[in-house]
Backbone of each chain as ProteinMPNN parsed JSONL, in Angstrom:
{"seq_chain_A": "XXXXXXXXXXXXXXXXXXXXXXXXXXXXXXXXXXXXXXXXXXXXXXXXXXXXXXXXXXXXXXXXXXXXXXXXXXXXXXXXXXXXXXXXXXXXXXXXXXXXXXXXXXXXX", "coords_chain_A": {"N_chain_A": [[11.556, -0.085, -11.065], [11.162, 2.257, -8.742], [9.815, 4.724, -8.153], [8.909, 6.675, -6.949], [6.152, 8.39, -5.383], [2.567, 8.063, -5.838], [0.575, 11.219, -6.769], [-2.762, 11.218, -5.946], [-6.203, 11.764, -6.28], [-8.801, 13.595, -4.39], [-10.996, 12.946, -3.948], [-13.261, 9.498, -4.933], [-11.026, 6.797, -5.947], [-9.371, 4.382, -7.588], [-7.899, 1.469, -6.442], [-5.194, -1.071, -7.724], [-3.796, -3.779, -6.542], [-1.072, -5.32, -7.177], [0.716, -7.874, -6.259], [3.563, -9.866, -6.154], [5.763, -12.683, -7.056], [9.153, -13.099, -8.24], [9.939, -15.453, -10.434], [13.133, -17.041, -11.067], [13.581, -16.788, -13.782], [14.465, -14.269, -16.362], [14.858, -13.185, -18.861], [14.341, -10.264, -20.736], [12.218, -9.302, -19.072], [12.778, -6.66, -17.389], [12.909, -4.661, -19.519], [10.124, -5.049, -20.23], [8.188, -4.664, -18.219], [8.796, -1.955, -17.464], [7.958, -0.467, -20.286], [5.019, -1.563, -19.458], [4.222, 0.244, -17.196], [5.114, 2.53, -19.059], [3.24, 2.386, -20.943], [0.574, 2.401, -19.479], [0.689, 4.454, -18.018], [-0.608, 6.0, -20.188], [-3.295, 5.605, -20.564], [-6.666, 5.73, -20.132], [-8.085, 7.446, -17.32], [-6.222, 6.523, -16.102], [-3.792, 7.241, -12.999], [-1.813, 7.009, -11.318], [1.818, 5.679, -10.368], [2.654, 3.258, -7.807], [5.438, 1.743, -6.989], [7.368, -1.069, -5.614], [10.836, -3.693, -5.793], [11.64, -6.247, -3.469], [14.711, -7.058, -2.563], [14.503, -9.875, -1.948], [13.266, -10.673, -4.083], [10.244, -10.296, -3.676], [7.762, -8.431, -4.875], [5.531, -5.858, -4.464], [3.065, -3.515, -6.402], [1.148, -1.155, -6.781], [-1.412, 0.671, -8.387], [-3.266, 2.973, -9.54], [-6.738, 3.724, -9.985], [-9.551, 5.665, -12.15], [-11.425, 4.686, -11.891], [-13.801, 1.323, -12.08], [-14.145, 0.349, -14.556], [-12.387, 1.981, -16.427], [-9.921, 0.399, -15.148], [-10.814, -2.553, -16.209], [-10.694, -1.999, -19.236], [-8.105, -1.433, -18.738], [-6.397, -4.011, -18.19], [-7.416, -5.031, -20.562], [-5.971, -4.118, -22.625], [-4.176, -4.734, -25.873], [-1.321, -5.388, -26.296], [-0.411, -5.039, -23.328], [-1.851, -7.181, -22.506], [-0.013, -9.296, -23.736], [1.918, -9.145, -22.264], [0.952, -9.902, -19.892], [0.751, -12.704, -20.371], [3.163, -13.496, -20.812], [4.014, -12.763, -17.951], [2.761, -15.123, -16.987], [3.601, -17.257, -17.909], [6.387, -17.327, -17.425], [7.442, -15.189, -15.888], [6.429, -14.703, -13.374], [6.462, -16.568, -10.341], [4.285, -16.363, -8.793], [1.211, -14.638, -8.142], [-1.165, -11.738, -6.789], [-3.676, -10.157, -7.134], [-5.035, -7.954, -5.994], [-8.286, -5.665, -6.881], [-9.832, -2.347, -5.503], [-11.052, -0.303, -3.941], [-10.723, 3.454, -2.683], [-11.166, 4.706, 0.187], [-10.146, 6.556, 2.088], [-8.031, 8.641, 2.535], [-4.398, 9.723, 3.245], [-1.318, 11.464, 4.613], [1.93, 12.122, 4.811], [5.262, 13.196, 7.063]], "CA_chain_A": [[10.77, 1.153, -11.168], [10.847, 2.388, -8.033], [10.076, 5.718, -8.861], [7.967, 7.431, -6.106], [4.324, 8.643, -4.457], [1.468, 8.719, -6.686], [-0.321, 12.096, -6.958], [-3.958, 10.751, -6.188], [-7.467, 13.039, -5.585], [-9.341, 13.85, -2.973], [-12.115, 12.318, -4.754], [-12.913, 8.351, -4.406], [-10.778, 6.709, -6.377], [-9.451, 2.554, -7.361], [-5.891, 0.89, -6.388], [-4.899, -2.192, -7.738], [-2.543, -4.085, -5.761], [-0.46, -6.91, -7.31], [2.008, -8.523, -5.321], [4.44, -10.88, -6.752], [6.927, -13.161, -6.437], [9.49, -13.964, -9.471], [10.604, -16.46, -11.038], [14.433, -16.595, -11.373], [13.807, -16.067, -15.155], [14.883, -12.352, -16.892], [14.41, -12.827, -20.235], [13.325, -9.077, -20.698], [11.324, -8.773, -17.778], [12.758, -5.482, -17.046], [11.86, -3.959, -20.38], [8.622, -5.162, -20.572], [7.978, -3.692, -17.079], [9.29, -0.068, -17.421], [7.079, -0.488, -20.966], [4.105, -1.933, -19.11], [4.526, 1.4, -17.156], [4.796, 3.958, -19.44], [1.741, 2.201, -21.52], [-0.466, 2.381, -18.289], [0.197, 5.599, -17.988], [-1.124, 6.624, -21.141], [-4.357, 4.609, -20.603], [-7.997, 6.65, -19.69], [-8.35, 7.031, -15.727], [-5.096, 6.044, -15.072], [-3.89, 8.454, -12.081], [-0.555, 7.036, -10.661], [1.851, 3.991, -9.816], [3.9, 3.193, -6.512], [6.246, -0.343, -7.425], [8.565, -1.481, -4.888], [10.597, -4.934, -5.488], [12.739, -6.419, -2.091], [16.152, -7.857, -3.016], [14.242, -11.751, -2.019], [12.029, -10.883, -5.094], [9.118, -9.767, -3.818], [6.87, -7.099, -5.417], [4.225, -4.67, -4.492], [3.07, -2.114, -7.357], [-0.312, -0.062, -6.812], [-1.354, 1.681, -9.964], [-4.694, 3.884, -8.833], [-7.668, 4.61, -11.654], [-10.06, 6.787, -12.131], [-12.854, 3.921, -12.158], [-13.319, -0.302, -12.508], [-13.851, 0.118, -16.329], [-10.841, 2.244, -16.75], [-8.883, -0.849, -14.711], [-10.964, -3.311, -17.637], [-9.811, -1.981, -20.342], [-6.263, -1.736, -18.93], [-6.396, -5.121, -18.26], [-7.734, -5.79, -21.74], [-5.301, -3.927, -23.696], [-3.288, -5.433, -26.402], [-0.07, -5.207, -25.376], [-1.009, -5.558, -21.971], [-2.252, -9.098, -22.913], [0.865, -9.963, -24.584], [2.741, -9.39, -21.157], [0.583, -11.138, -19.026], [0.886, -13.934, -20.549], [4.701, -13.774, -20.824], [4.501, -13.202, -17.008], [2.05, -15.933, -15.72], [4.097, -18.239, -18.252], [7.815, -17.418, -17.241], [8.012, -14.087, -15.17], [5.761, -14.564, -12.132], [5.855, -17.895, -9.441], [3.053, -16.385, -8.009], [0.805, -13.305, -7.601], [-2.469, -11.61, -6.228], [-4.499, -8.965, -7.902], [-6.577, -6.726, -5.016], [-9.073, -4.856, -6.867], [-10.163, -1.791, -3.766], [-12.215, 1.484, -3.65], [-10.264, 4.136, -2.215], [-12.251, 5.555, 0.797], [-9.783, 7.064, 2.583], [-6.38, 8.99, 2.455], [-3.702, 10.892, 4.357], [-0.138, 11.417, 4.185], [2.954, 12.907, 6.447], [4.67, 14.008, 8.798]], "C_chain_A": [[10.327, 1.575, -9.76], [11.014, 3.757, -7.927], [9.721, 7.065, -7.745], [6.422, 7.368, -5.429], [3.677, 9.103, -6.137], [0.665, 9.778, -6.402], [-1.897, 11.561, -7.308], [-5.021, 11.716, -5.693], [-7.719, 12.213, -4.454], [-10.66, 12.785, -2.953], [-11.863, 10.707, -4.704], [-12.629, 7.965, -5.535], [-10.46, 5.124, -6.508], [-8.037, 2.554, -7.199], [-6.519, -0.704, -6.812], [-3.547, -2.563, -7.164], [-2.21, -5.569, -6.529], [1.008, -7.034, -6.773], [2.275, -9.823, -5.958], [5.52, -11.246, -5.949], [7.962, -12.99, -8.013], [9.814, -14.618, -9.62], [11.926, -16.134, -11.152], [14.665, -16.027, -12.613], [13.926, -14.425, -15.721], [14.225, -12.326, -18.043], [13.595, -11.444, -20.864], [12.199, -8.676, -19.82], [11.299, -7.307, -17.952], [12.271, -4.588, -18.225], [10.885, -3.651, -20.869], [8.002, -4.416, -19.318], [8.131, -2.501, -17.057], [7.852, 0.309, -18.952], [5.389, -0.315, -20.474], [3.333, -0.648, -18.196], [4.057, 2.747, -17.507], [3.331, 3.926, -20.206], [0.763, 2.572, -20.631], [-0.927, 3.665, -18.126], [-0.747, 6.776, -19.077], [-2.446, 6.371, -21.45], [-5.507, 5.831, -19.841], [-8.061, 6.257, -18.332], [-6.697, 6.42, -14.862], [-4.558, 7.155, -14.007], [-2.323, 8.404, -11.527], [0.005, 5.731, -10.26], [2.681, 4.172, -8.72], [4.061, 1.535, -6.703], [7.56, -0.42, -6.796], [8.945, -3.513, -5.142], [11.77, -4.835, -4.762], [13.721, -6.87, -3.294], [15.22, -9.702, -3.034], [13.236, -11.476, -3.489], [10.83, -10.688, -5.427], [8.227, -8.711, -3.934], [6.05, -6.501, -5.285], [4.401, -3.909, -5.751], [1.476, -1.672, -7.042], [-0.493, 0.866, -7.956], [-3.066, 1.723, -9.459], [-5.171, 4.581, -9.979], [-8.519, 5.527, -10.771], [-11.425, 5.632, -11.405], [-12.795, 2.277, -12.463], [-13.258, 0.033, -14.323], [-13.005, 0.465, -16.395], [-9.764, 0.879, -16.731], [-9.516, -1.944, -15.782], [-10.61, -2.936, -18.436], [-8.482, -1.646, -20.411], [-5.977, -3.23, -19.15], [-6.456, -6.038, -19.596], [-7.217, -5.167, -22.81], [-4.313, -4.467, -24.612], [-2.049, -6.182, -26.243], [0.198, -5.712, -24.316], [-0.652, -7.073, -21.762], [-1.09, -9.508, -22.677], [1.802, -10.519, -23.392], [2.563, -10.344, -20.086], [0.784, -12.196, -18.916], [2.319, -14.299, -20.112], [4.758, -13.701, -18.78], [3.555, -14.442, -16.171], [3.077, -17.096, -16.723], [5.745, -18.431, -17.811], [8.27, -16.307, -15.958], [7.336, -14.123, -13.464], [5.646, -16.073, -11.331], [4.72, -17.568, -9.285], [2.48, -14.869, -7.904], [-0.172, -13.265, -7.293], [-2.72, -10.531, -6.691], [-5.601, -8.543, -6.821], [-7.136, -5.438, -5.872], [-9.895, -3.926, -6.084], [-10.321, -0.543, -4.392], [-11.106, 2.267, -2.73], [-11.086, 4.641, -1.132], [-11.562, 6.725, 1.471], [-8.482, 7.783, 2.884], [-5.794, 9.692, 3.311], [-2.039, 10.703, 4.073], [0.779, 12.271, 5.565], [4.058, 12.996, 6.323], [4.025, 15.081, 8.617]], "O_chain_A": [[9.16, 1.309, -9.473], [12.132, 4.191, -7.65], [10.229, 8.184, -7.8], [5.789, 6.371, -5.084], [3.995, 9.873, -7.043], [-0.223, 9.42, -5.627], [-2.322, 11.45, -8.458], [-4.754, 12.446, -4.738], [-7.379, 11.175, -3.887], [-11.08, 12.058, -2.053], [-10.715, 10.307, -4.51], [-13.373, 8.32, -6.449], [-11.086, 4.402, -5.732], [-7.202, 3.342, -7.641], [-7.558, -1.298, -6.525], [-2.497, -1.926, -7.243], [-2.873, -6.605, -6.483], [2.047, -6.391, -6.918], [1.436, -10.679, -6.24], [6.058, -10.788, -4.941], [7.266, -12.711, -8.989], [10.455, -14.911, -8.61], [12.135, -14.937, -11.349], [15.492, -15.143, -12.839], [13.246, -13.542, -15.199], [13.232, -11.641, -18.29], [12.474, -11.51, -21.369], [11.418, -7.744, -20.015], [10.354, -6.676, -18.426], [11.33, -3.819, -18.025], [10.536, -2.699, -21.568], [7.247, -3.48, -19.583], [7.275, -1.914, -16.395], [6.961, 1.135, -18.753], [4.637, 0.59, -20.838], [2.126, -0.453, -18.336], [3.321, 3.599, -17.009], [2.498, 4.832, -20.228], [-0.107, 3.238, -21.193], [-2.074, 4.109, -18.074], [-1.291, 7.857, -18.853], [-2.888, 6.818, -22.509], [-5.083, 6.697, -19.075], [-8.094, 5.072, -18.002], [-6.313, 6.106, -13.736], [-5.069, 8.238, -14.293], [-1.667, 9.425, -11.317], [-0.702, 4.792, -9.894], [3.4, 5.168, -8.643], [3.3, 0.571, -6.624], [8.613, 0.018, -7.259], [8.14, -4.419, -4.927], [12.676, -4.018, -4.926], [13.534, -6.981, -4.506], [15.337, -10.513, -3.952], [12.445, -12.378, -3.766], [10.262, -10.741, -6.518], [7.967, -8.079, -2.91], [5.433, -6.468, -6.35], [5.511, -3.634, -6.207], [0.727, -2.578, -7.408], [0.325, 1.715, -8.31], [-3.811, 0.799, -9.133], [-4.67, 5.452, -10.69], [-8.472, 5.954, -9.617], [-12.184, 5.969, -10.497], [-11.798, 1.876, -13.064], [-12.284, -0.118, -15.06], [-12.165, -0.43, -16.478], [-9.085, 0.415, -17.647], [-8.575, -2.393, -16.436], [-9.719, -3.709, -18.79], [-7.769, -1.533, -21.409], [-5.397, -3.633, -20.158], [-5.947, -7.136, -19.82], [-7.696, -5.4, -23.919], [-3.304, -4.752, -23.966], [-1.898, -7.394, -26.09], [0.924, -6.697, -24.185], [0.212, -7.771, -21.233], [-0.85, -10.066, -21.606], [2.308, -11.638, -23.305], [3.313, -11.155, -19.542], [0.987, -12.819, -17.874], [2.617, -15.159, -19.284], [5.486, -14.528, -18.231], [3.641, -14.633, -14.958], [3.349, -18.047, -15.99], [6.283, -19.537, -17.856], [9.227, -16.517, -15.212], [7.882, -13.536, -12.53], [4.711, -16.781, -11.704], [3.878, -18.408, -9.602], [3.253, -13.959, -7.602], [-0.744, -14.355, -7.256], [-1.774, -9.744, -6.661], [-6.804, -8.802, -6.875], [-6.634, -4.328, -5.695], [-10.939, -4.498, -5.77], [-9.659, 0.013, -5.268], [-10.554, 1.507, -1.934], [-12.045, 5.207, -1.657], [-12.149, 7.806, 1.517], [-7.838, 7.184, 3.745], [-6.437, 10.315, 4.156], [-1.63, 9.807, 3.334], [0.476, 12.749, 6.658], [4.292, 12.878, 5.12], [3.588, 15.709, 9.581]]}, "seq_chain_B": "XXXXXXXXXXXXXXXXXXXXXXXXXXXXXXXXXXXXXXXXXXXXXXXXXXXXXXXXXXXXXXXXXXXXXXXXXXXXXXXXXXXXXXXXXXXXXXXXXXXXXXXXXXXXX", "coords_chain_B": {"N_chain_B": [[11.117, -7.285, 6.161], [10.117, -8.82, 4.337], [8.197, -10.995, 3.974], [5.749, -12.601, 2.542], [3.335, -13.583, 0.657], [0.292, -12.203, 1.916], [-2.672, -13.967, 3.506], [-6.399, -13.629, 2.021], [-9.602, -12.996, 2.837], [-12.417, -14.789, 0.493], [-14.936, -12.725, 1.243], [-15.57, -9.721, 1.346], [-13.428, -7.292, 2.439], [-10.727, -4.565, 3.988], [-8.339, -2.839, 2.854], [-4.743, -1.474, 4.17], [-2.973, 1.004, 2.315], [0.269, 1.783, 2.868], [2.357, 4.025, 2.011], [5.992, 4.465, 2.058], [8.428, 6.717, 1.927], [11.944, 6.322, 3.26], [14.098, 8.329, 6.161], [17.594, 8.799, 6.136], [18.127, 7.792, 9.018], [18.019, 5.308, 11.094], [18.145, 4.469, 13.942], [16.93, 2.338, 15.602], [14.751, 1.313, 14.028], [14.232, -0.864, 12.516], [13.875, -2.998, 14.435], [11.575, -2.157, 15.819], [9.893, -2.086, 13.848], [9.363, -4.519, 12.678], [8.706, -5.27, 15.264], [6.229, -4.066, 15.461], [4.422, -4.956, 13.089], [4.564, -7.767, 14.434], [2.695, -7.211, 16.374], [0.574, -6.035, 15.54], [-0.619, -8.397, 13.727], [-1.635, -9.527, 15.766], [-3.962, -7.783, 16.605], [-7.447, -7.054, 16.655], [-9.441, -8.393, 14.148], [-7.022, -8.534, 12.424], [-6.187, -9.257, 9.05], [-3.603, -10.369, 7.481], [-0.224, -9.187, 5.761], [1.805, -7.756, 3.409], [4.886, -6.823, 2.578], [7.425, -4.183, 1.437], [10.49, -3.422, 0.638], [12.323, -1.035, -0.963], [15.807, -0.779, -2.682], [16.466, 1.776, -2.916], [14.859, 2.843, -0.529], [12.066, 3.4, -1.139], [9.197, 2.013, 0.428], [6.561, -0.128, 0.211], [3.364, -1.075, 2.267], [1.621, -3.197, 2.514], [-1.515, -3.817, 4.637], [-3.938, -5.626, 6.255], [-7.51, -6.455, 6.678], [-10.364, -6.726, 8.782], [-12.375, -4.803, 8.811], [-13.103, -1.552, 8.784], [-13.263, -0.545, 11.302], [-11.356, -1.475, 12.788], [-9.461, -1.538, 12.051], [-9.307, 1.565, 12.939], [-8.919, 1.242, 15.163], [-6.485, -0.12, 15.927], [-5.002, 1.66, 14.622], [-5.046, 3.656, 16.853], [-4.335, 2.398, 18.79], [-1.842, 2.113, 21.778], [1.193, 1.06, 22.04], [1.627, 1.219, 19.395], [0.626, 3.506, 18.914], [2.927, 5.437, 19.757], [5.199, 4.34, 18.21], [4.594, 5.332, 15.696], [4.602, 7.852, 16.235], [7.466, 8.077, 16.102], [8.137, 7.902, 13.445], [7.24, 9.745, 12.324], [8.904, 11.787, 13.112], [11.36, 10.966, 13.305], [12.379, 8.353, 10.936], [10.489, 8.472, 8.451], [10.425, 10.302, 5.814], [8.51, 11.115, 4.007], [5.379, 9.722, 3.891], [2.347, 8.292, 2.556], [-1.106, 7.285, 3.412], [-3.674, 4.964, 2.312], [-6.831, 3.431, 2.487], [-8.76, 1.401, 1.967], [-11.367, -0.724, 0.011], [-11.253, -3.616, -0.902], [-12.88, -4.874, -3.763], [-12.407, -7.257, -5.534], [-10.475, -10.081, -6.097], [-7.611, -11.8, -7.631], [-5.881, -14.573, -8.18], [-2.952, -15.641, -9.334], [0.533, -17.719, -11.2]], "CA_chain_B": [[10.468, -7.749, 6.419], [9.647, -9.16, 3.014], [7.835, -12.397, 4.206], [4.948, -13.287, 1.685], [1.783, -13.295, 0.501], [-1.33, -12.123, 2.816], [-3.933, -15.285, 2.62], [-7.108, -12.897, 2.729], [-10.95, -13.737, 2.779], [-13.275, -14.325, -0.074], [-15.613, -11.753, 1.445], [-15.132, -7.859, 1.189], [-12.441, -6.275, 3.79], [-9.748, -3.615, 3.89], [-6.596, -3.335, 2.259], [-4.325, -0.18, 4.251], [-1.737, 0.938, 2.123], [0.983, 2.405, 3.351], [3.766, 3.986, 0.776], [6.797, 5.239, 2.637], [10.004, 6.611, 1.878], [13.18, 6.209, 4.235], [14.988, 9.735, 5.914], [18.799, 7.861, 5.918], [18.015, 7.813, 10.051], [17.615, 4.006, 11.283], [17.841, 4.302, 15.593], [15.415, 1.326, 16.289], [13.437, 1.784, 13.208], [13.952, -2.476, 11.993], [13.315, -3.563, 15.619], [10.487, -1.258, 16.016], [8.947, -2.162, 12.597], [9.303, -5.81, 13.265], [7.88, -5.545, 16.316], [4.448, -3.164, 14.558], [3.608, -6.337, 12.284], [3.747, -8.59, 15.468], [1.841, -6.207, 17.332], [-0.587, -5.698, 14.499], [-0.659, -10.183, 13.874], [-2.664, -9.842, 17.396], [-5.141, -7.049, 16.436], [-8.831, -8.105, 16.224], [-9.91, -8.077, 12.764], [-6.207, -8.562, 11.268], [-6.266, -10.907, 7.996], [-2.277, -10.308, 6.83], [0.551, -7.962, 5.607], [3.12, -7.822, 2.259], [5.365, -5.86, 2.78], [8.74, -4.374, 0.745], [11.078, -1.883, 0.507], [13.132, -1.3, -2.07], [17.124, -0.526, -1.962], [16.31, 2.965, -2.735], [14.105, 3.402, 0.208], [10.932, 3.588, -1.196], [8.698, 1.154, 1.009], [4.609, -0.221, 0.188], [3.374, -2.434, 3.493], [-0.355, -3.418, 2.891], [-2.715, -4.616, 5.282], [-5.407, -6.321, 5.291], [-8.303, -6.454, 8.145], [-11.753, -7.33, 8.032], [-13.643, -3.934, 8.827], [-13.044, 0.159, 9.322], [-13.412, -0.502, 12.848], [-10.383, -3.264, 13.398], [-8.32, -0.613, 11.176], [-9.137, 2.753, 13.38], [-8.353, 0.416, 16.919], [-5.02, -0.361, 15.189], [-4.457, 2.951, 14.284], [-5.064, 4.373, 17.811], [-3.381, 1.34, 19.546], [-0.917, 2.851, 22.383], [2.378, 1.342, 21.422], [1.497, 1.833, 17.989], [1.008, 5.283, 18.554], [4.615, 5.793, 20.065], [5.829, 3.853, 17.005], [3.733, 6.887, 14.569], [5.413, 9.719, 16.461], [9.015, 8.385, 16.11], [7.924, 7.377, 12.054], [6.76, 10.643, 12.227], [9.759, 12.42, 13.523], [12.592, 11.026, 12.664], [12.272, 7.18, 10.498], [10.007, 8.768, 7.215], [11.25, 11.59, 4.811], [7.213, 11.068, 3.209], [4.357, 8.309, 3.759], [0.93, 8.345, 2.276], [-1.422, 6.087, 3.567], [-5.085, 5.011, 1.854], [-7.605, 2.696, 2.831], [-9.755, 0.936, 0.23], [-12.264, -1.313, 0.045], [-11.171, -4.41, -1.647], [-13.864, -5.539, -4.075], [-12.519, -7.86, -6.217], [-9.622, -10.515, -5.945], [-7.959, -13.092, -8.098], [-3.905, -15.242, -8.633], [-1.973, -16.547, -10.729], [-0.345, -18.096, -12.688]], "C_chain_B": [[9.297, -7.932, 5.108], [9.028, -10.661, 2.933], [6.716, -12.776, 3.006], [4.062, -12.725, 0.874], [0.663, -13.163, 1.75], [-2.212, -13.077, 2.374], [-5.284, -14.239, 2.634], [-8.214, -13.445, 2.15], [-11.231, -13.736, 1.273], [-14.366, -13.171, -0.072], [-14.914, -10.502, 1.418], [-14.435, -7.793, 2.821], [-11.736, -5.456, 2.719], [-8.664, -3.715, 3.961], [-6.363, -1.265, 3.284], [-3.307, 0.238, 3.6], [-0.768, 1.838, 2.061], [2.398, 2.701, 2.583], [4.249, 4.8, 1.661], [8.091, 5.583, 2.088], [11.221, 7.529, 3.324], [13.87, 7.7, 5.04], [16.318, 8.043, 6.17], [19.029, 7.581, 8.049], [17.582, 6.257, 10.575], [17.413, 4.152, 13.022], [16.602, 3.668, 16.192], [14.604, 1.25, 15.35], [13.389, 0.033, 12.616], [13.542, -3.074, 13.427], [11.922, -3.023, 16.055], [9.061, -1.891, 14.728], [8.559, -3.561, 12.652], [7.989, -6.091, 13.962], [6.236, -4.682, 16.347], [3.914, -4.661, 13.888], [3.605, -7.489, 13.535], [2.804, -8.438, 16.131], [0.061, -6.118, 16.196], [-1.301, -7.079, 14.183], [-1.857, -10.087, 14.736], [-3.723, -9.335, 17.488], [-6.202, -8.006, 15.95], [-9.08, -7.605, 14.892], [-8.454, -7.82, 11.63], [-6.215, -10.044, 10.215], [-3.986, -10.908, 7.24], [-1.703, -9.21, 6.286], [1.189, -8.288, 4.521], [3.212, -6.174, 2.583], [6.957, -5.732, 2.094], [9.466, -3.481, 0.957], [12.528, -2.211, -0.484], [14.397, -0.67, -1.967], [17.069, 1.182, -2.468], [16.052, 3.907, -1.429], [12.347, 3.988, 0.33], [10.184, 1.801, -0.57], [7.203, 1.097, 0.552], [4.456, -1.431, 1.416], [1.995, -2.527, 2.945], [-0.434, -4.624, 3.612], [-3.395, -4.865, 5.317], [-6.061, -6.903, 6.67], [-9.575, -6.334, 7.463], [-12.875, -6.053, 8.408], [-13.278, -2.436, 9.124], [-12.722, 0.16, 10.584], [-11.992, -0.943, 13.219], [-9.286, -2.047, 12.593], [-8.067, 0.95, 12.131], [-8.658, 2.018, 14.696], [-6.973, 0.246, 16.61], [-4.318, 0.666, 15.387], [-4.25, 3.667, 16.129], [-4.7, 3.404, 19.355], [-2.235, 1.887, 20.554], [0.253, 2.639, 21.734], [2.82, 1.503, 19.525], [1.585, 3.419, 17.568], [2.226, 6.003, 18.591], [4.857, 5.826, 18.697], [5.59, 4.92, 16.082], [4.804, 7.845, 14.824], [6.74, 9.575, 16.15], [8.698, 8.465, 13.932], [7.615, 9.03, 11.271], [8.112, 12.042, 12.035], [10.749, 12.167, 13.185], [12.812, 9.687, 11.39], [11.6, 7.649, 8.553], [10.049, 10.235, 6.964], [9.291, 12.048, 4.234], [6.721, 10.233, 3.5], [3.03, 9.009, 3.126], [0.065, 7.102, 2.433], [-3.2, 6.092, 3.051], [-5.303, 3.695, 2.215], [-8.501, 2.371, 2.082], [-10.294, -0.295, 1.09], [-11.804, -2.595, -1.077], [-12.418, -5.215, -2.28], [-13.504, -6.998, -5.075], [-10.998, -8.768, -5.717], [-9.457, -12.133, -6.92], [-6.082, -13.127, -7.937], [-4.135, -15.543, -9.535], [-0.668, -17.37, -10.373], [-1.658, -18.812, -12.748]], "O_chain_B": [[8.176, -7.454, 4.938], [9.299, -11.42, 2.002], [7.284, -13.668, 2.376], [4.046, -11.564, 0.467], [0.321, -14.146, 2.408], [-2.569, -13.176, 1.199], [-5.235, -13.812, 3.787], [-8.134, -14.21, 1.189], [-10.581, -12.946, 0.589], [-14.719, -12.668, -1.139], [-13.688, -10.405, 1.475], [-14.856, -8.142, 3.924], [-11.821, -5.417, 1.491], [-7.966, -4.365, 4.738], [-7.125, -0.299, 3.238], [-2.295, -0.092, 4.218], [-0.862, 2.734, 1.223], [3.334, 1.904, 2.517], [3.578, 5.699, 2.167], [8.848, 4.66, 1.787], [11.265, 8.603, 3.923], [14.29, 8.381, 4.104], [16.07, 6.845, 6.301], [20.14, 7.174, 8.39], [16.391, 6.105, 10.302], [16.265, 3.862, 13.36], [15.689, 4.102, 16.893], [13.45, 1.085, 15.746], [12.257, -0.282, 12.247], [12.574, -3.822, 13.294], [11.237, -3.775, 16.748], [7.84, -2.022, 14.814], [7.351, -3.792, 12.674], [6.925, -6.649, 13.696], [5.36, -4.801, 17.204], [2.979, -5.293, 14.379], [2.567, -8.146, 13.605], [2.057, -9.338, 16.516], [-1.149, -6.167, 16.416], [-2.524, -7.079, 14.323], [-2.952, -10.543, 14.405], [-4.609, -9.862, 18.162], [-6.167, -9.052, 15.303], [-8.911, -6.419, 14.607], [-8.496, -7.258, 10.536], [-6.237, -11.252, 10.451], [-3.549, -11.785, 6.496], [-2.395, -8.195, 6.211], [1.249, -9.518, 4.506], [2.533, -5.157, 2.73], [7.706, -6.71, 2.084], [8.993, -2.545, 1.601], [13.33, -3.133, -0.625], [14.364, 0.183, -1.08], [18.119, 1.731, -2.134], [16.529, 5.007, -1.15], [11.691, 4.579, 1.187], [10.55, 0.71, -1.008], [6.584, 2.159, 0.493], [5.178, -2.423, 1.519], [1.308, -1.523, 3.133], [0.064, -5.746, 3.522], [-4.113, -4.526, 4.376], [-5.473, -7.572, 7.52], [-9.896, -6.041, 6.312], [-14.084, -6.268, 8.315], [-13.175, -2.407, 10.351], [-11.839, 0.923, 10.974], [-11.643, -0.49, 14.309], [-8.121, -2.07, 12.992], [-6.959, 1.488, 12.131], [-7.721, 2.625, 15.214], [-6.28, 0.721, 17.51], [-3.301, 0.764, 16.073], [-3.153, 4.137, 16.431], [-4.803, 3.705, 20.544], [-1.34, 2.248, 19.789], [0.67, 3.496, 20.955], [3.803, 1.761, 18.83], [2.097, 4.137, 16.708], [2.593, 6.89, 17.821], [4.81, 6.839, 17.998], [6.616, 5.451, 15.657], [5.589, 8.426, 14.075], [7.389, 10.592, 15.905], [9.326, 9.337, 13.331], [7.732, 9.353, 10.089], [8.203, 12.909, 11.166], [11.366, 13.081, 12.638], [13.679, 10.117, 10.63], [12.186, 7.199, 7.569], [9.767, 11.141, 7.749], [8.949, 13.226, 4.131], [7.558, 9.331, 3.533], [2.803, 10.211, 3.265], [0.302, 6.059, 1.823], [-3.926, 7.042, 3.346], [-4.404, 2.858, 2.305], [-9.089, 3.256, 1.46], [-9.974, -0.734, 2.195], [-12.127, -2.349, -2.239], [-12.986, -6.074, -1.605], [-14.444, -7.763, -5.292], [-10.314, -8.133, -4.914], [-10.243, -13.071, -7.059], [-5.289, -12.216, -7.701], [-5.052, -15.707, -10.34], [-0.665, -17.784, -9.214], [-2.194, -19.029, -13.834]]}, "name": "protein", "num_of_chains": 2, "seq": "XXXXXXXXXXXXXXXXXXXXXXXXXXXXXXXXXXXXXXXXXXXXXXXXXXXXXXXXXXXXXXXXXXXXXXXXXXXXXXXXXXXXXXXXXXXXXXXXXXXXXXXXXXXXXXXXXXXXXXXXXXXXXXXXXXXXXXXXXXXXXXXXXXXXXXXXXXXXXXXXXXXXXXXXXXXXXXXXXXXXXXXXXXXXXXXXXXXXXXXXXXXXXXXXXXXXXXXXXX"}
């Protein structure tokens, strides 16, 4: 899903940053990801995602709310859940979750 | 330049993150970029970098530094600045870059 720039305000806003590694395992990864996705987007406060992964495996995605609660009850949606699990049990060696305040933006050339 | 994970503090710093995509123009732009994250390694107040780019061309680098201050010295760094104007001119088609406030942080699995 490496899809593009998120359309984010002017206004202060949240990024979450998780950076991954994967696991060699597939097992539906990719469908649960493009899923994981379009669910997010349909979620209160959600605003926009930017998800790059290298060829060695490793993943940035930024998905930018409105607000921390918004990002709790993404976190704590059903579904959601279901994935997590599937990736801290098979899909992810390793990752990091940066919860961050937006203060400041700009863009170019 | 898809090396890792950033180790970064328990205490509050700044994540910069930098979404770029590619023009199809390379002339120095992997030796150049390289040589920005060494250059940046040395800055006062740097804590680490992940960084990806994906075979599309869409790129996310975040950084990670311990104060506003250590982030605008960076920014206005001489051969850093060169590096901007060519990134500027001929190397990025689009970037958007935001600066946040990391409040929260956790891994996995």
């Amino acid at each position: 899903m490496n899809a593009g720039f998120a359309r984010t305000p002017e206004s202060a806003y949240y990024a979450v940053i998780f950076t991954s590694r994967r696991t060699g395992v597939d097992e539906g990864y990719g469908a649960v990801a493009d899923r994981m996705v379009e669910l997010a987007s349909r979620q209160k406060g959600f605003l926009g995602v930017e998800s790059v992964r290298g060829a060695d495996g490793l993943g940035i995605t930024v998905s930018y709310w409105t607000s921390l609660g918004d990002i709790a009850s993404w976190r704590a949606e059903s579904e959601h859940r279901v994935a997590q699990a599937a990736g801290r049990g098979k899909w992810y060696e390793h990752f990091e979750v940066r919860i961050a305040r937006v203060e400041r933006a700009y863009s170019g050339p």
